[in-house]
N, C-alpha and C positions, 0 to 999 in steps of 0.2 A: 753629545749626540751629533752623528754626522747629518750632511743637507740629503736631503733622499727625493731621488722624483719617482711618482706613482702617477702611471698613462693606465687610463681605461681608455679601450676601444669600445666604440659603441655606446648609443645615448638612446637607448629603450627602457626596461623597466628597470630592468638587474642595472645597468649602469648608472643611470640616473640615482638610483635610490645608491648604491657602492658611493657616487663622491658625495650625495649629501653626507653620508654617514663619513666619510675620510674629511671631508671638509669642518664635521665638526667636532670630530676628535683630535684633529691639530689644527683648531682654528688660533691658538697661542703661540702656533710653533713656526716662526715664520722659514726653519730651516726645508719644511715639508713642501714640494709645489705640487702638485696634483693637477694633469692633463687631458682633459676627455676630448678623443679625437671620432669624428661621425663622418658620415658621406654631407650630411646632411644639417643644416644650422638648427634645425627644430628637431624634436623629439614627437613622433608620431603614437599614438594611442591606438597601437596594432589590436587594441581588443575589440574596437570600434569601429573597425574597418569597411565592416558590412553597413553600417550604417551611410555612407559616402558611397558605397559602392549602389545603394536602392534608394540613395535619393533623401535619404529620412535627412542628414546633415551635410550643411555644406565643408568643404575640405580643410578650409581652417578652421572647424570645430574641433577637429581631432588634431591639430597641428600646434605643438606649445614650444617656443622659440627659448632657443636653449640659453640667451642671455637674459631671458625674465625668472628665469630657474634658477639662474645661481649670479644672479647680481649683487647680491651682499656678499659674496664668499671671495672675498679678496684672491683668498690663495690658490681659485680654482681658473685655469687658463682652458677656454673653447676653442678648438678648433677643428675649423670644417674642410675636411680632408678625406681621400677615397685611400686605408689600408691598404699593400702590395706584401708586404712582407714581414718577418720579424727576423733578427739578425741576432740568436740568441748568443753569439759569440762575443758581441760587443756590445750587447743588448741596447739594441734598437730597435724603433718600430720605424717601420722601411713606409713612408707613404707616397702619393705621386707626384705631392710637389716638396718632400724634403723628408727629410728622418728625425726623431726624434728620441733622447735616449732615456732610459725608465732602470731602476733599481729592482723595482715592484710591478709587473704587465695585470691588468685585469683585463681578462678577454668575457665580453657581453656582446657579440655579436648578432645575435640572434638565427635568423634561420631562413629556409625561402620554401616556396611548394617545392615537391617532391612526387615528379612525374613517375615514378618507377621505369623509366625508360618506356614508358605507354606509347606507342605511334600516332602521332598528331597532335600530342597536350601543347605543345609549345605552339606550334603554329596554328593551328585552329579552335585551342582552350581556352578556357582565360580563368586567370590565379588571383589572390586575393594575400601575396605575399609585403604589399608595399601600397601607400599611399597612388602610386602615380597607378598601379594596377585597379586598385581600386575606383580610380577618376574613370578608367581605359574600359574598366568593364560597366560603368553607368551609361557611360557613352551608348557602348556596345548595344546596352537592352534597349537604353532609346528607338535607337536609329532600326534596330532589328522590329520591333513592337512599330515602327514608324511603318517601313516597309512592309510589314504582313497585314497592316490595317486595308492598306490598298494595292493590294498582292490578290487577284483574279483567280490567280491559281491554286487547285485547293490544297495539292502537297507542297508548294514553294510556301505558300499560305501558315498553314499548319506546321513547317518547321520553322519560321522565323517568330511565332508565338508560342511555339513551347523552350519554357526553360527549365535547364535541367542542370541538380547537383549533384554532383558525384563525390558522396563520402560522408556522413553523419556523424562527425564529430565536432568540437565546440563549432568551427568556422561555415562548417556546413550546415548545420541544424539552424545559426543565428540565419547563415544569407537565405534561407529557404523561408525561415519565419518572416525576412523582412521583405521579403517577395510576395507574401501573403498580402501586408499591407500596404505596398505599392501596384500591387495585381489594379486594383482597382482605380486608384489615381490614372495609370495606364491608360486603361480602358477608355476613364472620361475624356481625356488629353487627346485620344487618338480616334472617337465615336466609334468605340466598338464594343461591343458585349463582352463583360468583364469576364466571361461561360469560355472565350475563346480563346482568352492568355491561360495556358496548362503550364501546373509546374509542376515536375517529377526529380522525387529523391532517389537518386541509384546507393545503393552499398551493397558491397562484397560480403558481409556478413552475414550471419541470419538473425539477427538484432539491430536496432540501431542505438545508438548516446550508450555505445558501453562502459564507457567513465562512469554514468550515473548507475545508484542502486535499478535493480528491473522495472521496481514499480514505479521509479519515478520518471525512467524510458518510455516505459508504456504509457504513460498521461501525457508525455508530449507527442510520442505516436498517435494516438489519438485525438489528439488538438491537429496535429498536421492531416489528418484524415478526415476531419468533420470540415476543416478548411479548404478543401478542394485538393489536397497534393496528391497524385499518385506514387506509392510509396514500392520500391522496387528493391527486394532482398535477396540473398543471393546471386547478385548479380553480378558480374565480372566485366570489365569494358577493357579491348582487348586492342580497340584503336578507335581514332578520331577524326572525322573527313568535316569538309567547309556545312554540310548541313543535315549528318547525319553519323553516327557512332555505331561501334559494333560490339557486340557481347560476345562473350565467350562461347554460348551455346549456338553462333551462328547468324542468328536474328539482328535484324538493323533497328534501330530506335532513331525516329525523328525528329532532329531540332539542331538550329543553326547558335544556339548563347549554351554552350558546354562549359560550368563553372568547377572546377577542376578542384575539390579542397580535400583529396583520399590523404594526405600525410605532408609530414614536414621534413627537412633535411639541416644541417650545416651546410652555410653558405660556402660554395666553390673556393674557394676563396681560402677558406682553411683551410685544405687540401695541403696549401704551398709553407704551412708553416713550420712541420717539420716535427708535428705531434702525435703521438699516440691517439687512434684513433678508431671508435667503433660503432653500434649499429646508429644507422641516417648519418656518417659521416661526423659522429659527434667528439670533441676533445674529452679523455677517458681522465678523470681527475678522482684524487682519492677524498677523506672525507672530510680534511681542513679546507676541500676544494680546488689543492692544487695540479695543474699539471703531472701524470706522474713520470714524463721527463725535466719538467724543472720545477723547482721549488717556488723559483720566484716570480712563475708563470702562474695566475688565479685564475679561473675557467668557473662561468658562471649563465645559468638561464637556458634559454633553446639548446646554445653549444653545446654545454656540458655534459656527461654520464656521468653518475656516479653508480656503479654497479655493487649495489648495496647485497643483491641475492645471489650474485652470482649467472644471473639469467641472462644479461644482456643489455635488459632491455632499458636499465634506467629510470629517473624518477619522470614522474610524467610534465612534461614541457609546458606549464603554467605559469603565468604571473606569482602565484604563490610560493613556485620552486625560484622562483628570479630573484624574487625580496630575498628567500633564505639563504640562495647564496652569496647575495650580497653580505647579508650580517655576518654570516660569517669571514669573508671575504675581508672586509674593513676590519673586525676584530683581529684576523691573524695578521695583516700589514701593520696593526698599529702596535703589535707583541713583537711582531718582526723588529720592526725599529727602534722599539726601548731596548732591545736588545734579550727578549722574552722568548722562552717556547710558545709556537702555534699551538693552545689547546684547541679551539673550537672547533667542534664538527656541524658536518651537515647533517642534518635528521630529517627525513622526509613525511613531515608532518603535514596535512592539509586539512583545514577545518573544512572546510566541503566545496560542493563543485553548484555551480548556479548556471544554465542555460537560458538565452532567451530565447524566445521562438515568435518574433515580434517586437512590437512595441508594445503592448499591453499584455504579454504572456509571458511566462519563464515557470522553469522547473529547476527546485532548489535539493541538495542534500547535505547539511548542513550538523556537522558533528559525528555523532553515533548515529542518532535515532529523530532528530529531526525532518521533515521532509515536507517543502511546499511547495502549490503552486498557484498559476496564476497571479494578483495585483501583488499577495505580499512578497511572492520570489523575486517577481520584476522588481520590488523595491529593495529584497537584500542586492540584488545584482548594481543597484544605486548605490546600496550604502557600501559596497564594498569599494568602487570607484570613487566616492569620497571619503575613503579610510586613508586610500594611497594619497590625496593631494593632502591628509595631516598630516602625513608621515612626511610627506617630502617637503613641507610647510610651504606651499604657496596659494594665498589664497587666490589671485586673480586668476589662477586658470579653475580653481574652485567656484567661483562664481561664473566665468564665462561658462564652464558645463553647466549649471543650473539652466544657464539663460539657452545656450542652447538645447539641452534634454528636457525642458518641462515650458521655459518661456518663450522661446523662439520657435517652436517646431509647427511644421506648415501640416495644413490637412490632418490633423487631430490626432500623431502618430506619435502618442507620448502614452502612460501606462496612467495616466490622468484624464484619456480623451479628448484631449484638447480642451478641457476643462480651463485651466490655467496658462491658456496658451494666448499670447497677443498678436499673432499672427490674424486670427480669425475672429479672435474674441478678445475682449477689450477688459481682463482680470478686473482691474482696479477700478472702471467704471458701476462694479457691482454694487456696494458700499450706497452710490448716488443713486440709482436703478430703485434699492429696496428703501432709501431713507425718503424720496419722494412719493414712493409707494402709500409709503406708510403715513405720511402727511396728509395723501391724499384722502385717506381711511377714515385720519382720525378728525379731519375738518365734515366729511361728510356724514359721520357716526352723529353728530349733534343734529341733522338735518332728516335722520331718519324716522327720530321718534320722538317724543315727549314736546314741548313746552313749546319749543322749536321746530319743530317740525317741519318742513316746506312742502310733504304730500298733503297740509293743511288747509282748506282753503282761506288762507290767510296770508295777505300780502307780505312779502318777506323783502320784495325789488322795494326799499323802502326811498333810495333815490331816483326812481321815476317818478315826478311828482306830478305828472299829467294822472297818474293811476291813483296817486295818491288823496291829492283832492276827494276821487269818487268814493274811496272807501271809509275814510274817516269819519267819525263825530266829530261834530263842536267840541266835545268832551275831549275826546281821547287829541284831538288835533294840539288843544291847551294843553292837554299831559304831552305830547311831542317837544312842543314848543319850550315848555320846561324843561324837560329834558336835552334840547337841545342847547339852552341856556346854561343848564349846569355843565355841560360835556365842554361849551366852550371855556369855562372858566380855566382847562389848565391848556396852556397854548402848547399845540400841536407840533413835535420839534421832528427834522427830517435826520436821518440816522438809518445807519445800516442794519444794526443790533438792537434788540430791545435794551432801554437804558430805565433803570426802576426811577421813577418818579416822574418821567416823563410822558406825555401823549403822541405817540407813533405820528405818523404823517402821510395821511391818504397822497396816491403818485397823486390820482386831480381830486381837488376840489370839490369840482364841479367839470358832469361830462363835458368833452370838446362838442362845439356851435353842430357840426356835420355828424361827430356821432347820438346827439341828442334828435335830431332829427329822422336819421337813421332805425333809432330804436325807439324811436315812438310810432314812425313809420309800421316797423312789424311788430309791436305790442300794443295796438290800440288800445286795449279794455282790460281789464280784470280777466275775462274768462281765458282768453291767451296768455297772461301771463301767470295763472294758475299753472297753465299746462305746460308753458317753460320753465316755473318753477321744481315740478315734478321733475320732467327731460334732465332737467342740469342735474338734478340729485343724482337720479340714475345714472347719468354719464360719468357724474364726479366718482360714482361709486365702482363704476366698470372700469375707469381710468388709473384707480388705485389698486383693484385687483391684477390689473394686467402689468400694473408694475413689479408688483409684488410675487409674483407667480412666472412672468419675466413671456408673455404672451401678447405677440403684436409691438413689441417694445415703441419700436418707430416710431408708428401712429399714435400708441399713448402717450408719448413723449412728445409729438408733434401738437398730441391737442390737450399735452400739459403746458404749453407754451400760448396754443391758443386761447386757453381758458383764463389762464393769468393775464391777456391782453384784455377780454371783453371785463373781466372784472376791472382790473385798473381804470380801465376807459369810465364804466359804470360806475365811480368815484365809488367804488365796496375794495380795495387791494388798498395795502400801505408799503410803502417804501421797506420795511422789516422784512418783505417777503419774497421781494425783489430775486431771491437767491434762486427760484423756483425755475428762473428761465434759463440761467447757464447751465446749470443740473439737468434739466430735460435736455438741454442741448446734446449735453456729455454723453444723456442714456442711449441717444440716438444711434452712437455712434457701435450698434452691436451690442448694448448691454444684456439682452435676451437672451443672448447663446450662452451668457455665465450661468451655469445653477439655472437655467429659466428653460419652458416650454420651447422658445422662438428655436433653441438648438434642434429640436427635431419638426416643429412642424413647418417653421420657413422652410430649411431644405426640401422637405415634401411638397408644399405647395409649389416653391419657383420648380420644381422638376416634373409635376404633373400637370398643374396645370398649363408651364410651357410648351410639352410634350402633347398636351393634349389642341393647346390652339395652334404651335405651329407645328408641328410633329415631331418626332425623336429625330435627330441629328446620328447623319452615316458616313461613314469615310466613304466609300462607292455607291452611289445612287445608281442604278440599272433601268 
């Protein structure tokens, strides 16, 4: 077997997954080298684009560096280089800073928006084709949302807050969803009513998510309608000016952020290579994948057509069509080189199609006849993004999405509500939150009733011995004093942990000279300290519920720490218990918003009752 090089252009999904898969079918072969040439050293997660572009993730979320991808793959050569040509005569791939020569080309190029020659998308649009458009148009809604907050004027006003998408397909439906739940973040950021940022879906259609089955269109329709969109069909945009667009039936529509997602194309770029080529400028490949002017040319993902019906129109341009031409793709290279017939074909099979329309919303169809929506769609839409990082075995960037789609994500825009989010909420504090809760419960459950009781009027503060004195008999003083005798028989040993056969170890003794004074100070008699007997019960009991239920967290946790001070000090705490006060410390720290009340009703208090003593905050005061 002779030495064979195999260049893939392009490090998206089809190619990324094409050299896993050629990587590991000649990983024995050292005669094979295998080249993946990009513009770019990272591989971008073009499906998550929208998310960067409204803010939900920052830009290295969705950025995975193409030498953590294939750092074990000896035979696999990176580099980051801008394609110019292909030089099918001496087969080479022509790039800008050198050439390099290939046996085998796999072209994964991908694709870019698709102005249809519309007047204005490039200069006054903005696309959602590439990471850096992405960053360009975050920017964009800032700075525009910035401006119209303190824009006087009602029409300059009112076009630099409305945003508008043109097109309801995956790209469009996701940025419109996730403009739903940035709408608001906005609002707060800029003191403006959140009634005033308008977002409007234009499509040329008289439907919209026509990928998806109708009824499962319609329930996202309707999720975009109960969420403020105005949804705009049959509509034709025929140009595009700095703050304002035109329809086809003449009428001007208002707004200065025109997000541009009506279609996709082959990048310009193919043009110059010298292939067969049809509708969106796509390389026309038959069904082993290849080129059908060269064999040894593979065409794969956005680029590719394969015109299975005869229509034209090709398989639909999915992550799902990526993968499959990849397998196929590495299958017929690695038959090519044993010296095999190319069997494998493509077959345009799709287990279904999942939209999100948000961070907490999506709409699935999923097989024949399955169809969801809402929490569990948004989670196949998960499980499908962690199907690809098995397949392409890397767990680090596996976990870094965890951390950023459910652990990292700011202002509660995850399909978990910020549930599990450390941004705002402290996960793992939870745990300490309900286990001192429940301490607190079950120390005060003995004090409620029976034998023990402290609503009793029975001295229970049994080392205040100023009180103690008054209440006793001769009798019962002698049964003390006995008792106090036997108790000292086994000596008191200091320890973190309860240790079996040992006696714990009160922190004092005996109260400190100032706090013994202090608290006989405000417990003079019996009848007072009746009634702080009772208080403490109640408080120990409100303190454990509030833990437990996650209500006031702070404060309970503030006067779980106090309470362990006065007992200690009151020689009634032992060193075993000690634990009570980093714990409360920890719960302080937000444990309420886990699973607990403090998530909704903090927010509510700090927002009315600030609103209410110093008054609502406005970007223009008049």
């Amino acid at each position: 077997m002779s030495d064979s090089n195999i260049v893939v252009v392009g490090g998206g999904f089809g190619g990324i997954y094409t050299v896993k898969n050629l990587a590991k079918k000649f990983k024995k072969n050292s005669g094979v080298k295998i080249t993946l040439i990009d513009k770019n050293s990272y591989m971008t997660y073009m499906t998550e684009l929208y998310e960067v572009a409204a803010d939900r993730v920052d830009a290295d979320a969705i950025q995975y560096d193409l030498q953590k991808l294939f750092c074990h793959r000896k035979n696999v050569n990176i580099v980051t280089d801008e394609v110019r040509n292909i030089d099918r005569k001496n087969k080479q791939v022509i790039t800008k800073n050198g050439s390099y020569p290939y046996d085998y080309l796999v072209l994964s190029a991908g694709s870019e928006p698709n102005s249809f020659s519309t007047p204005g998308v490039e200069k006054y649009g903005y696309t959602l084709g590439s990471l850096e458009q992405a960053i360009k148009l975050k920017h964009a809604i800032e700075e525009h949302i910035r401006l119209g907050a303190v824009e006087t004027d009602s029409s300059k006003r009112k076009s630099l807050l409305t945003l508008a998408v043109v097109g309801s397909g995956f790209t469009g439906i996701e940025m419109i969803g996730e403009l739903i739940d940035w709408k608001k973040i906005l609002a707060k950021e800029n003191k403006i009513d959140p009634s005033e940022i308008k977002l409007t879906l234009i499509e040329m259609a008289p439907t919209l998510m026509n990928m998806l089955d109708r009824k499962d269109a319609d329930k996202g329709e309707k999720y975009l309608i109960k969420h403020g969109v105005e949804v705009l069909k049959n509509t034709s945009v025929v140009s595009i000016g700095d703050d304002s667009i035109d329809f086809k039936d003449g009428s001007k529509f208002s707004t200065s952020t025109l997000i541009w997602t009506a279609g996709i194309k082959a990048p310009d770029q193919v043009n110059k290579f010298g292939l067969q080529q049809g509708r969106g400028g796509r390389i026309l490949v038959n069904k082993q994948g290849q080129s059908l002017d060269d064999e040894k040319i593979y065409v794969l993902g956005d680029v590719s057509l394969t015109d299975e019906d005869g229509s034209g129109k090709g398989q639909p341009q999915t992550v799902q069509g990526a993968e499959a031409g990849s397998k196929v793709a590495a299958k017929n290279i690695a038959l090519a080189i044993s010296g095999q017939k190319t069997t494998a074909e493509f077959e345009g099979k799709y287990s279904g199609f999942v939209v999100s329309i948000g961070s907490k919303y999506a709409v699935a169809h999923l097989g024949k006849n399955t169809h969801l929506s809402g929490f569990f769609a948004q989670a196949v839409k998960h499980m499908i993004n962690f199907m690809y990082f098995f397949q392409i075995t890397n767990a680090y960037y596996f976990l870094r999405y965890l951390r950023h789609e459910f652990f990292n994500t700011r202002n509660e825009r995850n399909m978990f509500h910020g549930y599990i989010s450390r941004q705002g909420n402290v996960l793992w504090s939870l745990p300490a939150r309900l286990f001192l809760g429940a301490t607190w419960l079950v120390d005060v459950s003995q004090k409620i009733s029976g034998k023990g009781s402290w609503f009793a009027n029975k001295l229970r503060l049994t080392s205040f011995d100023w009180l103690v004195a008054n209440t006793t008999s001769g009798a019962s003083a002698a049964g003390s004093d006995a008792t106090s005798s036997t108790a000292t028989t086994a000596k008191a040993t200091f320890s973190l942990s309860y240790e079996y056969g040992n006696q714990p170890m009160l922190i004092f003794k005996h109260m400190p000279k100032w706090y013994y004074n202090i608290t006989k100070f405000m417990i003079p008699n019996t009848d007072v300290a009746f009634f702080m007997q009772k208080a403490m019960t109640i408080f120990e009991l409100l303190i454990g519920l509030a833990l437990v239920f996650g209500l006031f967290t702070w404060l309970a946790s503030a006067a779980s720490v106090a309470f362990v001070a006065i007992f200690s000090l009151s020689s009634m705490f032992y060193w075993t218990n000690i634990w009570m006060i980093p714990m409360a410390i920890a719960a302080m720290n937000g444990a309420g918003r886990i699973f607990g009340l403090d998530k909704y009703i903090i927010p509510w208090i700090r927002e009315h009752f600030v609103n209410w003593w110093y008054g609502k905050e406005k970007s223009i005061y008049k």
